[in-house]
N, C-alpha and C positions, 0 to 999 in steps of 0.2 A: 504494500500500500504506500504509495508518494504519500510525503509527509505534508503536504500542500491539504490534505484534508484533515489536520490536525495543527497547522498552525491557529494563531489570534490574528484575525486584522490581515489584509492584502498587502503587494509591493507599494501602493501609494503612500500605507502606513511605514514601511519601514524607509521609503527613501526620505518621508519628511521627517523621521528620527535623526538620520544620518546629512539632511538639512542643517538641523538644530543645530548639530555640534561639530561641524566642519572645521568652526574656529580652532576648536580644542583637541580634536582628534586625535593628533600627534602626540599629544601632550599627554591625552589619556591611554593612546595606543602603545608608546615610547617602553613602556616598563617589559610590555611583554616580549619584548625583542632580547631584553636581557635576561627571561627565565627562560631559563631549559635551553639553554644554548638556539632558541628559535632563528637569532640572527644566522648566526652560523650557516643552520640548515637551509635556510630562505636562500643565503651567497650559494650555497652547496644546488638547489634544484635549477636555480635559473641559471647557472652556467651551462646546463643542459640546452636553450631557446636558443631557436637558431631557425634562420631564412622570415618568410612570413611569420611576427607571432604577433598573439590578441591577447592580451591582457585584459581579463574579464571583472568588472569593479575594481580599475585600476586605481579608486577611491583618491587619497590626497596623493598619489607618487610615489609612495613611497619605497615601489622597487624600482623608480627610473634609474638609479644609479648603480645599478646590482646587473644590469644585462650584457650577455656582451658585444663587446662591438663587432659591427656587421648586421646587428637585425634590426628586421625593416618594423617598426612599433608602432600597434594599431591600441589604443586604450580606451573602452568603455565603462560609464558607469549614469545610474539612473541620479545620483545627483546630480544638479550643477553647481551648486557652491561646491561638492567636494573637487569635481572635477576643474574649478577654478582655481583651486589650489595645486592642483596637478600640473595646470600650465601653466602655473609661474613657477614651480620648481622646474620641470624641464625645460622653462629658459634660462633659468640661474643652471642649470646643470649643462645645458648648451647639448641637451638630448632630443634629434627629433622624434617626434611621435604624431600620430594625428588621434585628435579627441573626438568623440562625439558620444550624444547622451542617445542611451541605449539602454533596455532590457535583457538581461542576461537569459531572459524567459523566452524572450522572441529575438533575435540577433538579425540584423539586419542585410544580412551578407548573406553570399550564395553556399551552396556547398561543396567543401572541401576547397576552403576559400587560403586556409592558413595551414604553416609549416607546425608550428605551436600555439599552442593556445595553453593561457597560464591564469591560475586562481590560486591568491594567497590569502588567506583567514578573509572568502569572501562568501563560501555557502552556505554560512551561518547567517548570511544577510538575505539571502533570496527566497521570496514568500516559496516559492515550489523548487527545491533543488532539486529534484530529478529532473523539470523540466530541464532547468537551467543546462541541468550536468548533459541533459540530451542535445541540447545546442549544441555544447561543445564539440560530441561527438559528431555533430551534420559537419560542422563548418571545419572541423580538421581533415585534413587530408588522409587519404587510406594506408599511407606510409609514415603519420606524421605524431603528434607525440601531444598529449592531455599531461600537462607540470599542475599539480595539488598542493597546496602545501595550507593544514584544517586541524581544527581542535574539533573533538566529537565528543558525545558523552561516556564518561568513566564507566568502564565495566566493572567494578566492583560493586554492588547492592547498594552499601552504604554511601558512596559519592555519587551514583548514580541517582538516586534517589534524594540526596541533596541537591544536585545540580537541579531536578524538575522542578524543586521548591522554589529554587531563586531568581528560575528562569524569568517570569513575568517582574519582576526588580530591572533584572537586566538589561531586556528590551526594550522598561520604559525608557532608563535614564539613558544606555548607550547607542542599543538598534539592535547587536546579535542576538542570536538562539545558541545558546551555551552548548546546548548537548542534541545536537542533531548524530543520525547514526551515517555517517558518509561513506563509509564500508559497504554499507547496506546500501544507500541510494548509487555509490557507481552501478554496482551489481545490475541494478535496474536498467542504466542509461545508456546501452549498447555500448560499452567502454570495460575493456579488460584490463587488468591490471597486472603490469610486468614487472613493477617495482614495486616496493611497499616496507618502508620504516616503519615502526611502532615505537615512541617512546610518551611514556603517561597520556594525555589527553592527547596529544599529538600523531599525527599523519602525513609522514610526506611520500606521493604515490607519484609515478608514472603511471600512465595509463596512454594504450590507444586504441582507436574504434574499434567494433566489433564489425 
């Protein structure tokens, strides 16, 4: 079952959350790069992106400066204040990119458009992420490569079940869903998975079409 028939509230609610606090983002986003070695791993998947990639809720930038050079950078996301913050760090970064405001749900590109296609702590923000995750897999190419990089919820009883508790706290003040099962919705989204780290709440997968 897509979890789109168990969220609170559609994508218009969650993009005007991620409206709200555009400003602060970074600021509140900033910490989690330093637990769990997340930075690391993030430098670690996208040195993998290469030819055509999409970066899908490429929210404020904040892996403009993580890719590497030679790829051609197409970045979406349903904000536009976030995405305004996006273009002026890839001018300050002197990264090109081209932006446009987009649905991760419905992607506006043809199929098997991109080399890669990349989502870093984004499908905790998407009302239907199987939908989302099935975009992906249209719009990559049949050689081409699905970059992940997601917190999901804790398989242990007792954080699992804390996590459900505090999820509605979460979404009001910041916008994510804490504890989506993303193991479970690739499975869904015609997208297989070749790669796949496991450490605490974290996930960093390759994945390509099925």
């Amino acid at each position: 079952m897509s979890e789109a028939t168990t969220r609170t509230g559609g994508q218009a609610d969650v993009t005007a959350r991620y409206d709200r606090v555009a400003r602060f983002y970074d600021l509140i986003d900033r910490p989690m790069d330093r637990l769990g070695g997340v930075d690391r791993r993030r430098h670690r998947l996208l040195a993998r992106a290469h030819g055509a990639t999409l970066e899908v809720g490429v929210g404020t930038g904040r892996n403009l400066g993580v890719y590497p050079s030679g790829v051609d950078l197409t970045g979406i996301d349903t904000s536009v204040r976030m995405l305004a913050r996006a273009r002026n760090r890839a001018e300050h970064l002197g990264v090109p990119v081209r932006f446009e405001v987009a649905d991760a749900q419905r992607l506006p590109f043809n199929g098997a458009t991109f080399d890669t296609v990349v989502a870093t702590c984004m499908f905790c923000s998407v009302a239907d992420p199987v939908a989302g995750l099935r975009e992906a897999a249209r719009v990559v190419r049949a050689d081409g490569q699905v970059l992940l990089l997601e917190h999901v919820r804790p398989r242990t009883l007792l954080l699992g079940w804390l996590f459900d508790r505090i999820i509605p706290i979460v979404r009001r003040l910041i916008g994510p869903n804490i504890n989506r099962r993303t193991e479970d919705n690739i499975a869904q989204a015609n997208l297989d998975v070749v790669e796949l780290r496991r450490w605490g709440i974290w996930r960093e997968v390759v994945a390509r079409p099925r």
